[in-house]
Each structure stands twice: as C-alpha cells, then as structure tokens.
py3Dmol code that shows the C-alpha trace and the ligand (Angstrom):
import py3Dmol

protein = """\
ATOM      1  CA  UNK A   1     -55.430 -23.081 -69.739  1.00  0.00           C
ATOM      2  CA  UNK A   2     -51.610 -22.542 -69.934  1.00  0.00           C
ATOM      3  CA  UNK A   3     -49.895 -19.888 -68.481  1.00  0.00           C
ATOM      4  CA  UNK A   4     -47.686 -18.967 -70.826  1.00  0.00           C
ATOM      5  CA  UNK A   5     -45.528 -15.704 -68.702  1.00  0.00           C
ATOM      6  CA  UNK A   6     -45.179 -13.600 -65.575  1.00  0.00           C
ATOM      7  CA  UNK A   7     -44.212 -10.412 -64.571  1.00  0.00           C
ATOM      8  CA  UNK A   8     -42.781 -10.186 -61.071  1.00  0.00           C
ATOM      9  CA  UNK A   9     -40.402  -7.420 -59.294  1.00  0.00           C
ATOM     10  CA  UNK A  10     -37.388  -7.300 -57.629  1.00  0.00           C
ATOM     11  CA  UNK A  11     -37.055  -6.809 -53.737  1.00  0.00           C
ATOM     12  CA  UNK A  12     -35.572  -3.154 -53.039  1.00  0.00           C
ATOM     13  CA  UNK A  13     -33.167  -2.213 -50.557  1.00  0.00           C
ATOM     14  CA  UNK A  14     -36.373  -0.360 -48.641  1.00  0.00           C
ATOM     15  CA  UNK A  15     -38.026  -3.522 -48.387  1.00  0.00           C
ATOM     16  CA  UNK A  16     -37.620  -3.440 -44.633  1.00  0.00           C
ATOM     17  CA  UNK A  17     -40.144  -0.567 -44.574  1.00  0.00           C
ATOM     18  CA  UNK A  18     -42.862  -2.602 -46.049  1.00  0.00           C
ATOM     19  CA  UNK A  19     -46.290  -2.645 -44.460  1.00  0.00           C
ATOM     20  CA  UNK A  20     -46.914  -5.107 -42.072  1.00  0.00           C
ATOM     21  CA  UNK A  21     -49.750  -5.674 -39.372  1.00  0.00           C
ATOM     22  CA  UNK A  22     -47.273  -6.462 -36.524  1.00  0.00           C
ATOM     23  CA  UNK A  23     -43.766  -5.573 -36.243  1.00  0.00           C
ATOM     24  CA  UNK A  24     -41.801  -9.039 -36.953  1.00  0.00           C
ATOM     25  CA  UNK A  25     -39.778 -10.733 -34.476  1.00  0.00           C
ATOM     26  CA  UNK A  26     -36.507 -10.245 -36.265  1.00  0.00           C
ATOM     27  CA  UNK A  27     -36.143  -7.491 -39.031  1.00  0.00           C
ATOM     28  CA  UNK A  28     -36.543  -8.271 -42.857  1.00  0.00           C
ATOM     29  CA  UNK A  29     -33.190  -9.786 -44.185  1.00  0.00           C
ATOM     30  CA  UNK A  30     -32.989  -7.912 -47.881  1.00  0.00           C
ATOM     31  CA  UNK A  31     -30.411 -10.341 -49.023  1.00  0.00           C
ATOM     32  CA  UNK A  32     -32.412 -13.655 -47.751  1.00  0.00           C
ATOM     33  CA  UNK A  33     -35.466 -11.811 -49.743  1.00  0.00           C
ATOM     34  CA  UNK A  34     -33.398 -11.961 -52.163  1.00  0.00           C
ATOM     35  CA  UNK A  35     -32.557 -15.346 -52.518  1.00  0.00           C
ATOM     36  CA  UNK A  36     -35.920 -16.204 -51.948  1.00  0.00           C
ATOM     37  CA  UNK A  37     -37.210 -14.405 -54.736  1.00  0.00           C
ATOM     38  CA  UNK A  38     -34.646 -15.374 -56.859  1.00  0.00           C
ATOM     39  CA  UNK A  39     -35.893 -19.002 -56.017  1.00  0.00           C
ATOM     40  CA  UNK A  40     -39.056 -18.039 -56.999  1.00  0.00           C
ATOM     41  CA  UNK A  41     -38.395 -16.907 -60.727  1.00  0.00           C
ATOM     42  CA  UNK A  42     -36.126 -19.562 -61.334  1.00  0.00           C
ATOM     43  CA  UNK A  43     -38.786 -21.852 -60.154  1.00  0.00           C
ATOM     44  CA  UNK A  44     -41.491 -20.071 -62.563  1.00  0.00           C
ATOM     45  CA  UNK A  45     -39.016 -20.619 -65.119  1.00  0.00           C
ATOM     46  CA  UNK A  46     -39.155 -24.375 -65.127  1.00  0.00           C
ATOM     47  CA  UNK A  47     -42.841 -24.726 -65.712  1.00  0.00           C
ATOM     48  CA  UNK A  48     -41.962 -22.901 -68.900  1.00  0.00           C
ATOM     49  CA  UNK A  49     -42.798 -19.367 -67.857  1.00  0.00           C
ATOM     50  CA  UNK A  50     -41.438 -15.847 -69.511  1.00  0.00           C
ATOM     51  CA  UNK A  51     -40.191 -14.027 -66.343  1.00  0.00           C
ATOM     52  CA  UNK A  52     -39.826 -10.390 -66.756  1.00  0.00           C
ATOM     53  CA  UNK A  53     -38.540  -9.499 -63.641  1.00  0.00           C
ATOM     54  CA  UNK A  54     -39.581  -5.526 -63.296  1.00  0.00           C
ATOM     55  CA  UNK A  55     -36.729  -3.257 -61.406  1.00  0.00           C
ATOM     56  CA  UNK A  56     -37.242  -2.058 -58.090  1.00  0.00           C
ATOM     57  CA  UNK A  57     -38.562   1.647 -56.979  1.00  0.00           C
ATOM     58  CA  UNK A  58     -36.911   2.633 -53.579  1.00  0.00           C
ATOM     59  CA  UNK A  59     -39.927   4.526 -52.843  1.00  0.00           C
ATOM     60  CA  UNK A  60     -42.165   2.027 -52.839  1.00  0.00           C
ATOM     61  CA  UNK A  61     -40.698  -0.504 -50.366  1.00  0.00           C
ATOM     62  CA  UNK A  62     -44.048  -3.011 -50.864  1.00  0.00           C
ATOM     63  CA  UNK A  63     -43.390  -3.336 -55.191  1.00  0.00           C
ATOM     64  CA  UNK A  64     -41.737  -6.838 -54.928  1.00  0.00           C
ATOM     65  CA  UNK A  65     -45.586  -7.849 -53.886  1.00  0.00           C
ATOM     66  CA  UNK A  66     -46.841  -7.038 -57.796  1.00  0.00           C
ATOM     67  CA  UNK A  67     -50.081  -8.797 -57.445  1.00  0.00           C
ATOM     68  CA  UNK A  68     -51.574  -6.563 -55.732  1.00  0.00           C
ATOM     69  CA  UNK A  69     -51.240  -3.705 -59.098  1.00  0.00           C
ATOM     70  CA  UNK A  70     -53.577  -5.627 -61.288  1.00  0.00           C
ATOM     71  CA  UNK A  71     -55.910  -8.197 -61.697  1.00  0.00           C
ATOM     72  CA  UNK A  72     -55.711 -10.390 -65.565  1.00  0.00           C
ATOM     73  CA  UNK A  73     -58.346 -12.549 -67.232  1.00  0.00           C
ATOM     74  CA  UNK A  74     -59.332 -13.116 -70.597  1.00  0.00           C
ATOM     75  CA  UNK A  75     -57.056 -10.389 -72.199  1.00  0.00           C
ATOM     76  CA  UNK A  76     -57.612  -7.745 -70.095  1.00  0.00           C
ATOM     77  CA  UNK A  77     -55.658  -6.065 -67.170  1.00  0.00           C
ATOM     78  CA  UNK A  78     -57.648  -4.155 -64.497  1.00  0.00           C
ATOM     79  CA  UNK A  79     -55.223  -2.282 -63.224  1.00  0.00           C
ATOM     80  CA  UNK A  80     -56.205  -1.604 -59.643  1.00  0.00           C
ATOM     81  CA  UNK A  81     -55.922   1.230 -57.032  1.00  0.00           C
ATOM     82  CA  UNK A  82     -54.326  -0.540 -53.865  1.00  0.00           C
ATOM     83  CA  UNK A  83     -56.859   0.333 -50.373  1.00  0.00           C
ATOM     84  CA  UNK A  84     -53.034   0.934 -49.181  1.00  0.00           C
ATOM     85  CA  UNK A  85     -52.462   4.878 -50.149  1.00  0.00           C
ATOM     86  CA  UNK A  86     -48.913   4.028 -49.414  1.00  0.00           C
ATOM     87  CA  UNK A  87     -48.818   1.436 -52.484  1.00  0.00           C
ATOM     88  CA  UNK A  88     -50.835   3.497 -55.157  1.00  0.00           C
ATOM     89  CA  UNK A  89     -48.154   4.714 -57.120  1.00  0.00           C
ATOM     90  CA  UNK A  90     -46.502   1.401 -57.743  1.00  0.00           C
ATOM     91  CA  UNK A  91     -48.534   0.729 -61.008  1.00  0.00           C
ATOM     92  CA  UNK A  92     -47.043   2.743 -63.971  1.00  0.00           C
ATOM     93  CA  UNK A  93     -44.541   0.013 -64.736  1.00  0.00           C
ATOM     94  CA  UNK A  94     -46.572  -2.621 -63.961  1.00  0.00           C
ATOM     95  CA  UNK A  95     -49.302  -0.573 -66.221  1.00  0.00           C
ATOM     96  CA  UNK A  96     -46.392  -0.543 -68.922  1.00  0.00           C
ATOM     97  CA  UNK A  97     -45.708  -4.020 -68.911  1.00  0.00           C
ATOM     98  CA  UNK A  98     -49.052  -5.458 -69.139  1.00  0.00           C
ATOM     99  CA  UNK A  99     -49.478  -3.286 -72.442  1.00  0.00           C
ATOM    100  CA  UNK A 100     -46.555  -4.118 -73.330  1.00  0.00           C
ATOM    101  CA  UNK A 101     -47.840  -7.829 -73.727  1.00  0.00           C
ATOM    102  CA  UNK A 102     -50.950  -6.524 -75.768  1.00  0.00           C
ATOM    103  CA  UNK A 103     -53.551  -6.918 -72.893  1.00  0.00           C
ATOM    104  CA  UNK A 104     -56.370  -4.254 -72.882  1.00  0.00           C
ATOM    105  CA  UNK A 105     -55.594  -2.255 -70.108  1.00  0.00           C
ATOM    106  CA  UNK A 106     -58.792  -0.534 -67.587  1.00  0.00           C
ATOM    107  CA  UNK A 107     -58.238   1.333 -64.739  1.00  0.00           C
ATOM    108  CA  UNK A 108     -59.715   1.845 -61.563  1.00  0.00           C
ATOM    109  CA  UNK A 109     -61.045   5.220 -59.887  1.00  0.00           C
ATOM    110  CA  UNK A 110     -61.688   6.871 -56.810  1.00  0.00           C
ATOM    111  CA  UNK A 111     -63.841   5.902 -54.593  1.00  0.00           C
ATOM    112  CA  UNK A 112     -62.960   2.390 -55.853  1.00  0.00           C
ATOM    113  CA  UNK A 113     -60.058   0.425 -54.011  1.00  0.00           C
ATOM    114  CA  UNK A 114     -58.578  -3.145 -55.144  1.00  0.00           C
ATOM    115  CA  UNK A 115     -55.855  -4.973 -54.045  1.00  0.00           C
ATOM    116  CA  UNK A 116     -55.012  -7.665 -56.271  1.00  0.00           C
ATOM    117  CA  UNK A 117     -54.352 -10.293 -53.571  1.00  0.00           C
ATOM    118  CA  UNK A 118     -58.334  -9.828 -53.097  1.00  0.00           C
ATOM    119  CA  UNK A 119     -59.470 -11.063 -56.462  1.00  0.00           C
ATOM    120  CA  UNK A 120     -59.068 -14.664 -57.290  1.00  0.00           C
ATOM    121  CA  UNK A 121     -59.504 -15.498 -61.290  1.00  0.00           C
ATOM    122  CA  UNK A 122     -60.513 -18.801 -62.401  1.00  0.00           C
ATOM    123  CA  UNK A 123     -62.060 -20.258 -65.724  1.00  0.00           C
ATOM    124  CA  UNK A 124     -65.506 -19.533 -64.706  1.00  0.00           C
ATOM    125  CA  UNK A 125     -65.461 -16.845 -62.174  1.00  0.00           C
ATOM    126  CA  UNK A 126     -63.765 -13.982 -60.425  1.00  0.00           C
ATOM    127  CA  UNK A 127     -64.340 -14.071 -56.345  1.00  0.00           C
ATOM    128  CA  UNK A 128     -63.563 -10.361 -55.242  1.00  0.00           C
ATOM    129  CA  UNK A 129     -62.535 -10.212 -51.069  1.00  0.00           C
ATOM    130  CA  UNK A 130     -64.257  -7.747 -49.640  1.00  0.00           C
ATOM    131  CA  UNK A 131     -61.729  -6.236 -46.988  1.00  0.00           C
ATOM    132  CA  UNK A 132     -59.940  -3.534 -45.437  1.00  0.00           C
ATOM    133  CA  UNK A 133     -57.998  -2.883 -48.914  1.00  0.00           C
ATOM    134  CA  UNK A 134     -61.080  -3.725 -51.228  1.00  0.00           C
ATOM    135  CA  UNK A 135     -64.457  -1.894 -51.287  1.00  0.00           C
ATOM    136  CA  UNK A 136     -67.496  -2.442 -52.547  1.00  0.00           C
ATOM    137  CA  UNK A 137     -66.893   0.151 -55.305  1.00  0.00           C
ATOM    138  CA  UNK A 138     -64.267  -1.835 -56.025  1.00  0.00           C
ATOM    139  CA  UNK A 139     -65.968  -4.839 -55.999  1.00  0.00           C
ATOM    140  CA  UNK A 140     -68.294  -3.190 -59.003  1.00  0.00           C
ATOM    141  CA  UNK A 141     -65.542  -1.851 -60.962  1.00  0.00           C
ATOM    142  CA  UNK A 142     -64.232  -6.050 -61.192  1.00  0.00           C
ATOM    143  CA  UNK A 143     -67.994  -6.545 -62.173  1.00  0.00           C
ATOM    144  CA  UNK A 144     -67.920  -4.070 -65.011  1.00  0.00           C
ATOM    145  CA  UNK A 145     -64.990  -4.678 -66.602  1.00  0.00           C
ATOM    146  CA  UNK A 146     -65.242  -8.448 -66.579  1.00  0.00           C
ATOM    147  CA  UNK A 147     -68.909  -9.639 -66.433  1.00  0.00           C
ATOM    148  CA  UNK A 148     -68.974  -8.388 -70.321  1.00  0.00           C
ATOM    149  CA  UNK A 149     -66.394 -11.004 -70.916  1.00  0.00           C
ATOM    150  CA  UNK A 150     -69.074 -14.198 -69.767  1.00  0.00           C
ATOM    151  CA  UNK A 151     -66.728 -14.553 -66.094  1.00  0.00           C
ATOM    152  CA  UNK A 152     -69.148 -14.453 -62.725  1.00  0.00           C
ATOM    153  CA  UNK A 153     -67.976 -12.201 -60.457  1.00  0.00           C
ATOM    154  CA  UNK A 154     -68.474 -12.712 -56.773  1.00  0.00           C
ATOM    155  CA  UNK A 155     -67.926 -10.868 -53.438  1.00  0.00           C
ATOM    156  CA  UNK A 156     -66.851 -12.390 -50.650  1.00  0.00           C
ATOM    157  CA  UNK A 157     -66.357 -11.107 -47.567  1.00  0.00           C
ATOM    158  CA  UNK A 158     -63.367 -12.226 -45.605  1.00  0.00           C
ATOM    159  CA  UNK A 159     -62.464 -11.437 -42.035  1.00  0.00           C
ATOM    160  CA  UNK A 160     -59.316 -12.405 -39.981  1.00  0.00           C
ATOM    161  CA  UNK A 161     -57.177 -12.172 -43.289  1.00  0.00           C
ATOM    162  CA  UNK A 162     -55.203  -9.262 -45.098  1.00  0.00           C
ATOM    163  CA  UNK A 163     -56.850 -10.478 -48.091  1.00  0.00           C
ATOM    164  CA  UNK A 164     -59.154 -13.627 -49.851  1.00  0.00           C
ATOM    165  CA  UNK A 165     -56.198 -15.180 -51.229  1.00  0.00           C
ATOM    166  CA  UNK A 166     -54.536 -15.429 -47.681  1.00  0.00           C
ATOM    167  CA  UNK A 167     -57.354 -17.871 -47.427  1.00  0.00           C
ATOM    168  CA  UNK A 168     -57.213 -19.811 -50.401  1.00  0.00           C
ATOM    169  CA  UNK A 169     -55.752 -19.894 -54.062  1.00  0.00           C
ATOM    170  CA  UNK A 170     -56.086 -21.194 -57.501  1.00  0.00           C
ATOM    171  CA  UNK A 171     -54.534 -24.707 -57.903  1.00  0.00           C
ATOM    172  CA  UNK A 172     -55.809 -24.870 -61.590  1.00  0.00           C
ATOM    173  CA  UNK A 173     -58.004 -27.195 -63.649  1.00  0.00           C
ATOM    174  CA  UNK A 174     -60.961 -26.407 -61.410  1.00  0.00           C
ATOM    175  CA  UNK A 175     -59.424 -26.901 -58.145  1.00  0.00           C
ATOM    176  CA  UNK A 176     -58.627 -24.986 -55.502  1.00  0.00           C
ATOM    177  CA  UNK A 177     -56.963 -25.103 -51.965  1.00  0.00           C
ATOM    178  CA  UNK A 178     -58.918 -23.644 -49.634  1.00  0.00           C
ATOM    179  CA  UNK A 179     -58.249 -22.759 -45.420  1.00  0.00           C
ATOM    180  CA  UNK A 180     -60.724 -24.986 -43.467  1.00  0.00           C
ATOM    181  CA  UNK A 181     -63.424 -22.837 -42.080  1.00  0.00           C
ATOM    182  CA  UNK A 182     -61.836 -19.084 -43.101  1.00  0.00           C
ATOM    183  CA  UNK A 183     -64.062 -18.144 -46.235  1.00  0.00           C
ATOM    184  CA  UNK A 184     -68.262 -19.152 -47.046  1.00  0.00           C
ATOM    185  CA  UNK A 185     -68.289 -22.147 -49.174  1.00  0.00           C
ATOM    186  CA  UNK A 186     -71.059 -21.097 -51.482  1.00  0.00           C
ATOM    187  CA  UNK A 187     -68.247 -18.493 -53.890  1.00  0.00           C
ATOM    188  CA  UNK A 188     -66.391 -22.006 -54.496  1.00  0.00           C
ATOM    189  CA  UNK A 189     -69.482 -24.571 -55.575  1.00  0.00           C
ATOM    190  CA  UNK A 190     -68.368 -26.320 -58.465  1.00  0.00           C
ATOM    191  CA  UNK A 191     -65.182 -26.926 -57.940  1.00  0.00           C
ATOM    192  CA  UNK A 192     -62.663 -29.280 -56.516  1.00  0.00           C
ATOM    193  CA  UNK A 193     -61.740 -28.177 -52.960  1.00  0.00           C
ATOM    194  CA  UNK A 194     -58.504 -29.041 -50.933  1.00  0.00           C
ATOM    195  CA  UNK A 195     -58.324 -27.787 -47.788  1.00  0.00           C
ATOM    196  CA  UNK A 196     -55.976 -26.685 -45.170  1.00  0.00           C
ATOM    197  CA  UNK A 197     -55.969 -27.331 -41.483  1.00  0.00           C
ATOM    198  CA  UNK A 198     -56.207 -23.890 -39.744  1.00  0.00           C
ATOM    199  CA  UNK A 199     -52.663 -24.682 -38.294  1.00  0.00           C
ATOM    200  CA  UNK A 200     -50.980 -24.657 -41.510  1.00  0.00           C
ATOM    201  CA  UNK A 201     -53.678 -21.362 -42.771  1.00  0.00           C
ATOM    202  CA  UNK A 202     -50.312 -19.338 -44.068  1.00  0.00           C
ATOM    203  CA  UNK A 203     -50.098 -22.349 -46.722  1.00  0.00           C
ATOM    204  CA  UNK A 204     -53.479 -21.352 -48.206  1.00  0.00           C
ATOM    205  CA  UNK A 205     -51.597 -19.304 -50.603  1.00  0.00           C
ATOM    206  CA  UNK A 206     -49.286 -21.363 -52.621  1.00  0.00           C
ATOM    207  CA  UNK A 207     -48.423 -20.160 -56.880  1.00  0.00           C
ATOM    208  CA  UNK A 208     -49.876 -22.882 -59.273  1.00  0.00           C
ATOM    209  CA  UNK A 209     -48.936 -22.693 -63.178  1.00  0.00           C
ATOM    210  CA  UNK A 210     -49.162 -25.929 -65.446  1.00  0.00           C
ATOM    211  CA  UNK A 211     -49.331 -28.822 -63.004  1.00  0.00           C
ATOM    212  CA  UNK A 212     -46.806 -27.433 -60.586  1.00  0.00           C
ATOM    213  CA  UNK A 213     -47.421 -25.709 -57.461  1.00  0.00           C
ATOM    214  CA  UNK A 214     -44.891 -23.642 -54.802  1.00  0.00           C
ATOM    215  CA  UNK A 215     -45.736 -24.130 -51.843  1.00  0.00           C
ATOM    216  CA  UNK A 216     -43.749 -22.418 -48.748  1.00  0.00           C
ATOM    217  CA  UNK A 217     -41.375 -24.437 -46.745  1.00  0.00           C
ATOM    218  CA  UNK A 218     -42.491 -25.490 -43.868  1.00  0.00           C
ATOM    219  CA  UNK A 219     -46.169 -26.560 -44.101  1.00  0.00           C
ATOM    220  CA  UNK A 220     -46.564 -30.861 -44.743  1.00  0.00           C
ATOM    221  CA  UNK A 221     -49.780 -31.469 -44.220  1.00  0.00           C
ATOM    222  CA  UNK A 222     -51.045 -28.699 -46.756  1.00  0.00           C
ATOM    223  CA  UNK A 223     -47.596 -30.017 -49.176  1.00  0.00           C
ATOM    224  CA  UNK A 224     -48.885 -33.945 -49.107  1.00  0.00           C
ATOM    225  CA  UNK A 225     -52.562 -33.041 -49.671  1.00  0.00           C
ATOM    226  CA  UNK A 226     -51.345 -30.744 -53.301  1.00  0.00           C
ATOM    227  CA  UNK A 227     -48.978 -33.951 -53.843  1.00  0.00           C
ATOM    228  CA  UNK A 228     -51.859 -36.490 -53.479  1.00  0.00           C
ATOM    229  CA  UNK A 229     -53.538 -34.418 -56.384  1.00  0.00           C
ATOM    230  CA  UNK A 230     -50.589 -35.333 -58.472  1.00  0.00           C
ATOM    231  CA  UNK A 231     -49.694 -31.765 -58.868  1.00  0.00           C
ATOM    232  CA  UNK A 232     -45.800 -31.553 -58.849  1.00  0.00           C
ATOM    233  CA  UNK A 233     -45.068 -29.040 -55.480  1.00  0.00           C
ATOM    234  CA  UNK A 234     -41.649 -26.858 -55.489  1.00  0.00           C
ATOM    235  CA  UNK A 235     -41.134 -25.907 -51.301  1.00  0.00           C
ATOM    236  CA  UNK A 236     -39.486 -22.460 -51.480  1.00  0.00           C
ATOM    237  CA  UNK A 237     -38.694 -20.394 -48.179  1.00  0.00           C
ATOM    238  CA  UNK A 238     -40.766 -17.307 -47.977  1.00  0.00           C
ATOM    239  CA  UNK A 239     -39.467 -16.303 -44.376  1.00  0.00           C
ATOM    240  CA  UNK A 240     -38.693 -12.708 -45.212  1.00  0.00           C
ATOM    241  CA  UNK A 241     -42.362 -11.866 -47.100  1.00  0.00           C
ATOM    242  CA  UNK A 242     -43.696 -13.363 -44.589  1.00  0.00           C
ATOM    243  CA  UNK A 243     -42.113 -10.895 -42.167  1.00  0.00           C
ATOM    244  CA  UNK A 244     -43.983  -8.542 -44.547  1.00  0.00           C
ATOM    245  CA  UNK A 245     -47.627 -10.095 -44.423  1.00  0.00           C
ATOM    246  CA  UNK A 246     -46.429 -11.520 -48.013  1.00  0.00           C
ATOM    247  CA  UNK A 247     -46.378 -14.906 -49.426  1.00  0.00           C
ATOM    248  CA  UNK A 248     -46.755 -16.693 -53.012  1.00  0.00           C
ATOM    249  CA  UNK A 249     -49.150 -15.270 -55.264  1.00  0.00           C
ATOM    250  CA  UNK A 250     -48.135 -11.660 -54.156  1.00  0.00           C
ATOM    251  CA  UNK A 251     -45.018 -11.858 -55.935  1.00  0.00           C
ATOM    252  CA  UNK A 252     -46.292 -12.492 -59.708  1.00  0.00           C
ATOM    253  CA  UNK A 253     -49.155 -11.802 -62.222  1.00  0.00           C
ATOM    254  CA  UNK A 254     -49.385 -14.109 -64.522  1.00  0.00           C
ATOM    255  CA  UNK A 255     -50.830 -14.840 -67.881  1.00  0.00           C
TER     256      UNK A 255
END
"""
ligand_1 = """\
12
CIR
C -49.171 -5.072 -47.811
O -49.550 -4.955 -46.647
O -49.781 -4.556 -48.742
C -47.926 -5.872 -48.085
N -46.997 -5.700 -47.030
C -48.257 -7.330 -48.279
C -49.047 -7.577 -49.503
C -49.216 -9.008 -49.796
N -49.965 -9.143 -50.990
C -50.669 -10.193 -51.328
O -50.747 -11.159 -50.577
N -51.316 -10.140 -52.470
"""
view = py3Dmol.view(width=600, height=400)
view.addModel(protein, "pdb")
view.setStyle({"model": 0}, {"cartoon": {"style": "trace"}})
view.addModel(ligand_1, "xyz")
view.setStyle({"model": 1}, {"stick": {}})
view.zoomTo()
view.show()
C-alpha cells in the first residue's frame, strides 16, 4: 500500500535530557541531531512523502522520537499512553495532527501503557511487544480498537530490547527484517524474513516507505541483504538518537 505522508518532530534544544538506559560515551550533539534529522525528512521527501515536521516542546526533551505517541492502520490512530510517565504529555499535537488528516482518533487509558515503537503494523497483522513500556492492558486496548477492522493482533514478548521494533521492522510488501535469534518466529509466519546478524542488531530498525528503505550508516551486512531485495536503501547517520536509545522508525508515523 502507498504511504502517502508523515508526521515527524523537530529535535529540541533539551534533547540532551532524553531518556536513555546508559549514559552515552560523549554527550548528545543538538546540532549533529539536527542535521541528522534534517537528513531524514529530506530523505522521506524523495519517496514522495508529505512531511509535516511538528515543532518542538522544551519540556519534553524525548518528542523528536514521535512514534512512540500513536500507533496508525486502516484509518485509525490509537493514540497511546507512553509506559515512560516522563513522555505522556507529548501527544496533544501529535493527537492534533493525526485529526487533522481525518483519521479516527482512540485513546488509551490507565492502567493501559503503549509505546509506539512496540507495535509493528503490517497488511495483515499488528504484533504488540510486550515490554517494560507496554502492558498487557495495553496489549488489549491494540486488540480492541483494531481486531474490528479484520487486522490480527499479536503479543510478543521481547526481552533484551527497549522495544519489538529494536528487533525488527516493516520492510513492506510482506517482508520484514528481522534480528537473528531476538524475537519467536511464530508472530512473523507468512511472511518474507531478512535477517540481521546479532552484530549489526541496532540495524533491525531501518524506515521503509515505497520501495526505499533508510538504513543507519554504518551497518553493511544488514545494508547489502535490503539491497539484494532490490529495495533502494538511503544510509543516514543516526549517531546522536542513538546516544538516546533512538533510531529510524522512532522519528516518524506514517500513513
Ligand atoms: C525513550 O527511552 O523513550 C527514548 N529515549 C527512545 C525512544 C525510541 N523510540 C522508538 O524506538 N520507538
């Protein structure tokens, strides 16, 4: 199906202070973010993408990583109710902006937590990443509000990761790239499987739309094995997100 726009948000001075499981081994460079999310949307651009580029919120130094605010499929935007306390109040806009493009808009309540970098969309199904930022209340909310539309939804419980789609992500018309050995096969019978040695596991998550693919610099085996699909792959650096626990798909929703 083509992906037609994305919303995505800009990297705040506060970055710095996002959440990260280990303090990096040199601090987050807001310009380099910068310029790497600037290569990012002009990247989305050329596989014919609307960016709409949402302002930063100073108090919310994780915002640039707008996945995580809502999940989209068939029309409708979940918008979710981060397991980060810290992140919940990063959604209005995003909210605003999703409406904005006519999708139905649900919510999701307390006790319920989602991250959006847990729930992976494709034609058929919706795998949900049961982790430390997604609950099983969560996991039910994903089920209500999408199961009515004819998608499977499936848990899938990840360890070792921040969230499933550290482990893998979409590469589109039924494929998907996959870490070797991170995540139970079963969730991902049916379709077409790349994998990714576990040296290379930070390439798992890589942004497909339309035949391309980003993929971050830096990774070759994971980059020839997309190529060899004859997807076309964009490298962009993602040094400073990755200070951050961020990557690819973090950085957009698209639709
Ligand atoms: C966090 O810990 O929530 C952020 N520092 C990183 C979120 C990355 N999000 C994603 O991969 N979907």
């Amino acid at each position: 199906m083509k992906t037609t726009w994305a919303i995505t948000r800009a990297v705040g001075d506060s970055f710095p202070r996002a959440l990260s499981a280990e303090v990096p081994a040199s601090p987050i460079d807001v310009p380099r973010a910068r310029a790497q999310h600037t290569a990012y949307v002009t990247a989305l651009r050329t596989f014919g993408l609307a960016v709409e580029v949402l302002p930063a919120d100073e108090d919310y130094p994780d915002g640039c990583f707008v996945e995580d605010t809502a999940l989209v499929a068939k029309g409708v935007a979940l918008v979710t109710r981060s397991g980060a306390p810290s992140r919940r109040g990063e959604t209005p806009p995003v909210r605003a902006a999703l409406a904005r493009r006519g999708l139905r808009i649900e919510t999701t309540d307390a006790p319920a937590t989602i991250d959006g970098g847990d729930c992976m969309a494709l034609d058929d199904r919706i795998l949900v990443g049961l982790t430390a930022r997604t609950n099983e209340a969560g996991l039910a909310r994903v089920r209500a509000v999408f199961e009515p539309l004819g998608l499977r939804v499936i848990g899938v419980p990840v360890r070792e990761v921040l969230h499933l789609k550290c482990a893998c992500s979409p590469l589109g018309d039924g494929r998907v790239l996959l870490a070797d050995g991170a995540l139970p096969r079963e969730p991902f019978a049916g379709l077409e499987v790349v994998t990714v040695p576990p040296e290379e596991l930070y390439a798992a998550n890589v942004l497909a739309a339309n035949g391309h693919v980003i993929v971050a610099q830096g990774y070759p085996v994971t980059r020839a094995r997309i190529e060899a699909t004859g997807l076309v792959v964009h490298v962009i650096e993602t040094t400073e997100f990755k200070k951050a626990d961020g990557s690819l798909t973090c950085l957009s929703i698209l639709g």
